[in-house]
C-alpha positions as CSV (number, residue, x, y, z in Angstrom):
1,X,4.3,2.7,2.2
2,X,2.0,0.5,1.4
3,X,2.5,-3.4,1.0
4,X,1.5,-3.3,-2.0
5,X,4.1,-0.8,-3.0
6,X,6.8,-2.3,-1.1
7,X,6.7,-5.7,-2.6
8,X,7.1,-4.0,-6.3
9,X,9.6,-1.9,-5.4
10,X,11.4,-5.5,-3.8
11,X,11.0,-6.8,-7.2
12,X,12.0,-4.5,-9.4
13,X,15.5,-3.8,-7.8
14,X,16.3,-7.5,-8.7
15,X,15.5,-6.3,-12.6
16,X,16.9,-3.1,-12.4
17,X,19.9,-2.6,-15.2
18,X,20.7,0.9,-14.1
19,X,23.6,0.7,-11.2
20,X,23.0,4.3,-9.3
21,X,19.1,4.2,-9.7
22,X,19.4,0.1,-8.2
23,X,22.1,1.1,-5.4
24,X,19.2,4.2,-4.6
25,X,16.7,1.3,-4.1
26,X,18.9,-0.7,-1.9
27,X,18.9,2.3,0.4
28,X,15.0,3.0,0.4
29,X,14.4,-0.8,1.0
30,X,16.8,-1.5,3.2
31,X,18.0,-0.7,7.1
32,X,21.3,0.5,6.9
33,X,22.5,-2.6,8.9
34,X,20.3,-4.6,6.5
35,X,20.6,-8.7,6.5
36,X,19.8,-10.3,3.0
37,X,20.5,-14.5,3.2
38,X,20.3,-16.5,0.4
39,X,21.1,-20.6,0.6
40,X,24.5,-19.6,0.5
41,X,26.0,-16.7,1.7
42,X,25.0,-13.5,3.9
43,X,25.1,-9.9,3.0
44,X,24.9,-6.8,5.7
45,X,24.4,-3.2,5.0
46,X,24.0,-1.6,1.6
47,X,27.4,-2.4,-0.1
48,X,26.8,-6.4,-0.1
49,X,23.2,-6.7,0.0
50,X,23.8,-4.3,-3.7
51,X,26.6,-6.2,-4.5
52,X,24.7,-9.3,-4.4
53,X,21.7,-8.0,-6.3
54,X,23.9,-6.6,-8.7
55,X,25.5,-10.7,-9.5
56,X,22.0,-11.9,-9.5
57,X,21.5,-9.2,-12.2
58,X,24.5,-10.7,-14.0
59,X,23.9,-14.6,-14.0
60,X,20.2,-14.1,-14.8
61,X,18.7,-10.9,-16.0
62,X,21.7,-10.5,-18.6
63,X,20.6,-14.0,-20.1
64,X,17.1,-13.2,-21.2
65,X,15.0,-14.2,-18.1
66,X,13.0,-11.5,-15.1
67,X,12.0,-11.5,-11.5
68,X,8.7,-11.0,-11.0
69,X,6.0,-11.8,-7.9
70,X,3.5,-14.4,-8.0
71,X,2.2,-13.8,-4.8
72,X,2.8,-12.1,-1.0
73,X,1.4,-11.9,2.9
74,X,1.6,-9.4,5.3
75,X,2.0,-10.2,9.1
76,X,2.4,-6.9,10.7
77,X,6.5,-6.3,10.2
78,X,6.6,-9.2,8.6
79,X,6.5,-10.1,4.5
80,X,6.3,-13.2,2.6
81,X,7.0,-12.9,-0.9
82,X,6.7,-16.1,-3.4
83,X,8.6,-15.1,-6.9
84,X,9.1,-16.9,-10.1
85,X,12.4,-16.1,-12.5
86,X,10.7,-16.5,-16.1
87,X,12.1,-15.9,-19.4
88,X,12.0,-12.5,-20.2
89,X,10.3,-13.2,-23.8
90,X,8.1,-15.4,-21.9
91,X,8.1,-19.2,-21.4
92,X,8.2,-21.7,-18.5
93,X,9.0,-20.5,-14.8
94,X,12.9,-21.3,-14.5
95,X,12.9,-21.0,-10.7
96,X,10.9,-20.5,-7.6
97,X,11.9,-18.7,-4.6
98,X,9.9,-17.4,-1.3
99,X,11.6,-14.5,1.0
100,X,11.1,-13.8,4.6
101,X,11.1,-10.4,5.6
102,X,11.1,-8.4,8.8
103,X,10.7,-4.8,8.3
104,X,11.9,-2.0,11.1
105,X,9.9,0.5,12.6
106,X,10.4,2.7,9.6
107,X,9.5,-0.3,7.2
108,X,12.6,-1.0,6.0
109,X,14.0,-4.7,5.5
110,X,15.7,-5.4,8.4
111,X,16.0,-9.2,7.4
112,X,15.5,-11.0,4.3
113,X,16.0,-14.8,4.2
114,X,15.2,-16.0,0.3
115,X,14.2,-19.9,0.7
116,X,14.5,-21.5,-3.0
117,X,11.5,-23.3,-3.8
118,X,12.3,-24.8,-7.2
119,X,16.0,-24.2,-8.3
120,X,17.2,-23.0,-11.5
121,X,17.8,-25.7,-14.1
């Protein structure tokens, strides 16, 4: 898959409303021993790393506001992805974040550490 393609499909399981078609995602992106960090708390394998997508869908998407990605580098198995959370209606960036990511052989996340950049207000 292409970079390109891989970085969409990263952002648009953080949007996705649809449980079975976002736990689906989760497995195509993900290792099955997957690592997702955020500031604070780690995930591993498909169960958490869903389960915390699924509460970021809750505090955020449910109130009005989207993921999306304002910019991304490729280093070979590496990733670097810069997104904003914006109002959904549009508006003012709410939040920044950047994630590293190491993809496996089959390029699949094998690590994901989000950094926040700007922090929700």
């Amino acid at each position: 898959m292409k970079t390109s393609e891989f970085v969409d499909r990263f952002a648009r399981v953080w949007n996705e409303k649809d449980a079975e078609t976002r736990r689906t995602a989760v497995a195509e992106l993900w290792a099955s021993d997957g690592h997702y960090a955020n500031v604070s708390q780690q995930f591993r394998g498909h169960e958490e790393i869903d389960g915390a997508i699924r509460e970021a869908y809750h505090d955020f998407v449910t109130k009005g506001f989207r993921f999306t990605v304002h910019d991304y580098h490729e280093n070979h198995d590496a990733v670097r992805i810069v997104w904003h959370m914006v109002p959904a209606a549009g508006g003012t960036v709410a939040a920044v974040g950047t994630e590293h990511i190491i993809r496996d052989e089959n390029g699949r996340i094998r690590s994901d550490y989000q950094f926040m950049d700007m922090n929700p207000s």
